[in-house]
C-alpha positions in Angstrom: -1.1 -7.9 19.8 -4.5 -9.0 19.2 -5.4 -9.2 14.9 -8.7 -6.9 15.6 -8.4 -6.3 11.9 -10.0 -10.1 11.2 -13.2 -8.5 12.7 -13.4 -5.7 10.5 -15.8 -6.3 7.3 -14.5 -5.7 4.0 -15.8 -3.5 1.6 -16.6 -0.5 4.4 -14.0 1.7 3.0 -12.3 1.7 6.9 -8.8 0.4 7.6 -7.3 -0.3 11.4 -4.2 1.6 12.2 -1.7 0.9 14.8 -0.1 3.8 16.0 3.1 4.6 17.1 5.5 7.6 17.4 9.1 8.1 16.9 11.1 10.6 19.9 12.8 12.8 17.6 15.7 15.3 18.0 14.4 18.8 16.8 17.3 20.0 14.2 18.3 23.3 15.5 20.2 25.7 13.6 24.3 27.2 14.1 26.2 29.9 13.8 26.1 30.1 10.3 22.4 29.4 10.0 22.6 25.6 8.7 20.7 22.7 10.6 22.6 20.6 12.8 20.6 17.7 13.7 23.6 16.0 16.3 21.4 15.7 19.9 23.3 18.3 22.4 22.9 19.0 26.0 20.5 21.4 24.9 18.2 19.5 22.5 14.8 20.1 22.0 12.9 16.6 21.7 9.8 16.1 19.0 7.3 13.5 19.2 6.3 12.5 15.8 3.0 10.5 15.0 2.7 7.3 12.6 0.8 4.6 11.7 1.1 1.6 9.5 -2.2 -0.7 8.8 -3.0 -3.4 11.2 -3.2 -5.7 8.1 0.5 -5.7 7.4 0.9 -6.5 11.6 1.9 -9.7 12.5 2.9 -8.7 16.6 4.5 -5.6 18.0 7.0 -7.1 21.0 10.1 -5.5 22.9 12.8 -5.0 21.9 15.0 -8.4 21.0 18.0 -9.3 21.3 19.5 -8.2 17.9 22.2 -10.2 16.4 24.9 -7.6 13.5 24.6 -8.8 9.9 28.2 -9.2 8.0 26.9 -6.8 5.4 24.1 -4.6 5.0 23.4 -1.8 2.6 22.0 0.8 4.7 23.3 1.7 8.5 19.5 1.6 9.6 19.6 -2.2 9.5 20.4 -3.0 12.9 20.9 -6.8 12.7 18.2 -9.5 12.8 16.7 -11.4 15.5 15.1 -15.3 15.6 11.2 -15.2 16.3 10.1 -18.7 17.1 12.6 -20.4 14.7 12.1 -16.8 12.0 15.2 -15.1 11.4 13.6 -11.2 10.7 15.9 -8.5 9.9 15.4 -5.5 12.1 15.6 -1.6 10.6 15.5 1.3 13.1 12.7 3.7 11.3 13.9 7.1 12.5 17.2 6.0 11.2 15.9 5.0 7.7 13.6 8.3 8.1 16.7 10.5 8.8 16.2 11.7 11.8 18.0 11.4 15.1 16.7 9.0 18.5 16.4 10.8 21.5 17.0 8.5 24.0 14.8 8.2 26.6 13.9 5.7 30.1 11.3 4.0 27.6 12.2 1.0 26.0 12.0 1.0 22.1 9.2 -1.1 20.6 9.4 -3.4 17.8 6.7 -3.6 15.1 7.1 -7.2 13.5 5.2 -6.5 9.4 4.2 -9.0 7.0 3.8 -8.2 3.2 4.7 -9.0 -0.3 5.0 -12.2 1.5 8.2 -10.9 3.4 8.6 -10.7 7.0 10.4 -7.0 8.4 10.5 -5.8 12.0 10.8 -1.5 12.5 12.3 -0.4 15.8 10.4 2.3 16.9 10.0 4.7 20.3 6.9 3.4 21.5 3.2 2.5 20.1 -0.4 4.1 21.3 -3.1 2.3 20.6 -4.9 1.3 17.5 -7.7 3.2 15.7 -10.1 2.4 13.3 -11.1 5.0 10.6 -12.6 5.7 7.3 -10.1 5.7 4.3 -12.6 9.1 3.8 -10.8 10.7 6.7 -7.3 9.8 4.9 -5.9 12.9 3.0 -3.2 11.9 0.3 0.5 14.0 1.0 0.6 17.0 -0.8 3.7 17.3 -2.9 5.4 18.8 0.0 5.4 15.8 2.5 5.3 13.2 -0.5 9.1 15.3 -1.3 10.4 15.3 1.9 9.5 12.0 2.9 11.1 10.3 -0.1 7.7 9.4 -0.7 7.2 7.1 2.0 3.9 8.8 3.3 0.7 7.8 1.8 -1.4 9.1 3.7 -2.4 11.7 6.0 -5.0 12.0 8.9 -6.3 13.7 12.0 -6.5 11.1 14.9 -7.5 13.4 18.6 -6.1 16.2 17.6 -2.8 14.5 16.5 -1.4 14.8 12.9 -0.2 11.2 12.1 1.7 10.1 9.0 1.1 6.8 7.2 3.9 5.2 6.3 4.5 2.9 3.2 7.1 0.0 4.7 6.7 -1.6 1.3 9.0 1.5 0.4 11.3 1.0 2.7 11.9 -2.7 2.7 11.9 -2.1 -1.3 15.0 0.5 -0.8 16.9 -1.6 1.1 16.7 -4.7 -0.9 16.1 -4.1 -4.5 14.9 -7.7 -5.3 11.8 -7.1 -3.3 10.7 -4.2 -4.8 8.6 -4.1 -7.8 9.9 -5.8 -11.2 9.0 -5.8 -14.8 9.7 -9.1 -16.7 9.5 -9.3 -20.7 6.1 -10.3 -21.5 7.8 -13.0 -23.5 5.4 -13.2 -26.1 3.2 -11.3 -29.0 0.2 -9.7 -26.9 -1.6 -8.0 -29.6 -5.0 -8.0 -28.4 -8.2 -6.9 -29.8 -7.8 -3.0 -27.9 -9.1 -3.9 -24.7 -9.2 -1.2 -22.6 -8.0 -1.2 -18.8 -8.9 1.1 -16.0 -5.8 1.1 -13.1 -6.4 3.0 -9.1 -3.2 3.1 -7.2 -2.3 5.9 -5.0 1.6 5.0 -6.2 2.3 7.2 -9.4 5.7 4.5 -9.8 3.5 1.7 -9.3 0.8 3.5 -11.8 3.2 3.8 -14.3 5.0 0.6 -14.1 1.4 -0.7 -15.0 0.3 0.7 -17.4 3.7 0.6 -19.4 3.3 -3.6 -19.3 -0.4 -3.3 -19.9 0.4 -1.0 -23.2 2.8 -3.2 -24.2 0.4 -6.2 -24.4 -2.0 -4.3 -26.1 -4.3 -2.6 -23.3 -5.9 1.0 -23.9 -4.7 2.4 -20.2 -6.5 4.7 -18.2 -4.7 5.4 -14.6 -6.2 7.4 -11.2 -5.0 7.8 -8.0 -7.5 6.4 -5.5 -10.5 4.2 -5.7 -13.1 7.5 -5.5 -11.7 8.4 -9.0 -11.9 5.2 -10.7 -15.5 4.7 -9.5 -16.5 8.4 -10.7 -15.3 7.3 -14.2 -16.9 4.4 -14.0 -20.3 6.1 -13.4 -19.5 8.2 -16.2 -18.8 4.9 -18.3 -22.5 3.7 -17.5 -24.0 6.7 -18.1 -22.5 7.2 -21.3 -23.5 3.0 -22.5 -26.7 3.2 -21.1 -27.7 6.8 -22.7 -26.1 5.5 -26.3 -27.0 1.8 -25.5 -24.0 0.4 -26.1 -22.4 -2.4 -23.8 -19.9 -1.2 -21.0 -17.4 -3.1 -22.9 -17.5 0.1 -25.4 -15.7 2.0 -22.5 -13.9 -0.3 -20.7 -12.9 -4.0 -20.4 -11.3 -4.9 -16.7 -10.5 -2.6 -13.6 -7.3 -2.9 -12.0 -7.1 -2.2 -8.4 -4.7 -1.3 -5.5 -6.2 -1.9 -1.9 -4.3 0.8 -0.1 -5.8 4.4 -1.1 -6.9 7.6 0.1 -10.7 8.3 0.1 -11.9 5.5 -1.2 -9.9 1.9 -1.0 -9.9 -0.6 -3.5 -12.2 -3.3 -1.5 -15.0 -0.6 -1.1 -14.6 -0.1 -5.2 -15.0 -3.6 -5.8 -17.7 -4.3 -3.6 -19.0 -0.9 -5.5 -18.6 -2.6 -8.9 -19.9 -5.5 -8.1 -23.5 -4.4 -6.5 -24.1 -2.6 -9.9 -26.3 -4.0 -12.3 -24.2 -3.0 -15.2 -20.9 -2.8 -14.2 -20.6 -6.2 -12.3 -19.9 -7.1 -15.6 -16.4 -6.3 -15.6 -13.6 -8.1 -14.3 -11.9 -6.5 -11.1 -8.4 -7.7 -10.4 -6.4 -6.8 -7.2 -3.1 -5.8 -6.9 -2.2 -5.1 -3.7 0.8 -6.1 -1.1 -2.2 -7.3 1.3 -2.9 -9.6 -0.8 -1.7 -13.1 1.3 -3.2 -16.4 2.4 -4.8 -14.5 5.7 -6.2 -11.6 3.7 -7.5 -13.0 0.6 -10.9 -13.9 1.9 -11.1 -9.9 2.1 -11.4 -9.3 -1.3 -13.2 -13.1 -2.5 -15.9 -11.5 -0.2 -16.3 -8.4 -2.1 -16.4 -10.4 -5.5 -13.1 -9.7 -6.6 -12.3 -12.4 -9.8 -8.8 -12.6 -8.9 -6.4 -11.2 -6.8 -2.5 -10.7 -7.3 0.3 -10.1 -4.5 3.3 -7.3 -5.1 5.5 -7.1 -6.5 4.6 -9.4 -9.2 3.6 -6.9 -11.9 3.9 -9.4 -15.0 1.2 -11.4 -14.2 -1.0 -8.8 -14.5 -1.4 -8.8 -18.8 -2.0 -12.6 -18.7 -4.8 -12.4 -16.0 -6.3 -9.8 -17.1 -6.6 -11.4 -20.6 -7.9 -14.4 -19.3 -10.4 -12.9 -17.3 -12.0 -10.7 -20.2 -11.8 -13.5 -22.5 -13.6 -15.7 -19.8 -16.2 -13.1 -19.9 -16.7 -13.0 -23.7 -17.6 -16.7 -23.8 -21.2 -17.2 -24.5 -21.9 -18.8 -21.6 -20.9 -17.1 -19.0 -22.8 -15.4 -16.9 -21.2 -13.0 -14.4 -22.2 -13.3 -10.6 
């Protein structure tokens, strides 16, 4: 599969999605009024709709030749496979999802993903085409869908008449091995500060929290929202309010923290929001974002990001964030 994604500029607020759809058996109901999902010879098939960001992409191929694992803590990991001298663990989606395959003539696809710096493959039905959008167009899951999916959509969109999910595969891979889901060291070390304050956008309320618990306990003031549109409207309401009283922005607030991923607004567009303003450049903006690799870093260095830091390493957040408003309190510097 062709990276098309290397062609879109960052900062645009749009995102490429590959999508692709799971063959699904409709649960249908018994006697006694309870769902029994097992296919029968009179199962009604559902075609549901997905999509996952070309970003996390590496290739989407057939299906391999898939080899059992001794031990595995969930039944949707179907083995692994060797990809050009990679052994990649493969999970079958609908499986993880719990729903039920219907098997069809069409061969399964497999969509082989790359982030957090791991390496997954998801067996799926089959994959359309890709589409590029506007994270405008992206609604967040209402509390319904967020419920029933175990949280693994985070998003929600319209594409030709089509409801399609987005799914969060960080979840997923996170669930089924602990150790690559976020973690939260000890900071290891007396991080009084001087009350600097912190602004966080990420569309995850576990990964929200998880934040600002280590930032408050090295010292940060934390204000958290849940997509990039909400951090910039309170950071216009910041610049109002310092250049009204005229008092430096640092009155308000001291660094933004960033996910990438977000409804509405994403966290590139935000930077390269932060960083065209006169006042507000000011401020440190550090990304925390699974897309955050050796491929996709130039992304947000183009948008004038200061620094960037992959998932799940949560800890390092305090200590760049402190050396980046420090940096900034030296006399001579003078912000791009």
């Amino acid at each position: 599969m062709a990276q098309t994604n290397i062609l879109l500029e960052a900062g645009t607020n749009e995102l490429e999605v590959v999508e692709f759809y799971l063959d699904e058996v409709v649960p249908s109901s018994g006697d006694d009024g309870e769902e029994t999902p097992e296919a029968g010879p009179a199962e009604e098939a559902y075609r549901g709709f997905y999509g996952v960001n070309v970003a996390k992409v590496l290739e989407i191929i057939r299906m391999p030749k898939v080899t059992e694992l001794p031990e595995v803590q969930h039944p949707s990991v179907l083995g692994a496979f060797n990809l050009r001298s990679r052994i990649i663990p493969l999970v079958d989606l609908a499986m993880w999802l719990g729903k039920t395959h219907i098997q069809t003539d069409e061969q399964p696809k497999t969509i082989v993903t790359e982030f957090n710096n791991v390496t997954t493959a998801f067996m799926v039905s089959g994959v359309n085409r890709i589409h590029r959008i506007s994270w405008e167009k992206v609604e967040p899951p209402n509390k319904y869908v967020a419920a029933v999916s175990n949280n693994t959509v985070i998003g929600v969109v319209k594409l030709e008449e089509r409801i399609v999910f987005l799914l969060d595969l960080e979840k997923v891979v996170a669930n089924l091995n602990p150790k690559l889901g976020l973690r939260l060291d000890d900071l290891g070390a007396d991080w009084t500060n001087a009350g600097y304050r912190a602004l966080i956008a990420d569309d995850s309320a576990l990964v929200r929290e998880m934040q600002r618990d280590l930032l408050e306990k090295a010292g940060f003031t934390v204000e958290v929202v849940s997509n990039g549109r909400a951090a910039w409207e309170r950071l216009e309401e910041f610049r109002r309010r310092a250049e009204e009283e005229k008092r430096p922005i640092t009155d308000f607030v001291h660094v933004v923290v960033s996910d990438i991923e977000m409804p509405i607004m994403d966290g590139l567009n935000l930077t390269n929001r932060i960083k065209s303003d006169p006042l507000l450049k000011k401020l440190p903006v550090l990304l925390f974002s699974s897309l955050i690799t050796d491929k996709l870093r130039h992304k947000g260095e183009s948008v004038g990001a200061d620094d960037q830091i992959s998932k799940p390493e949560v800890t390092q957040l305090a200590r760049r964030a402190l050396t980046l408003i420090k940096e900034r309190e030296q006399p001579d510097h003078a912000p791009a």
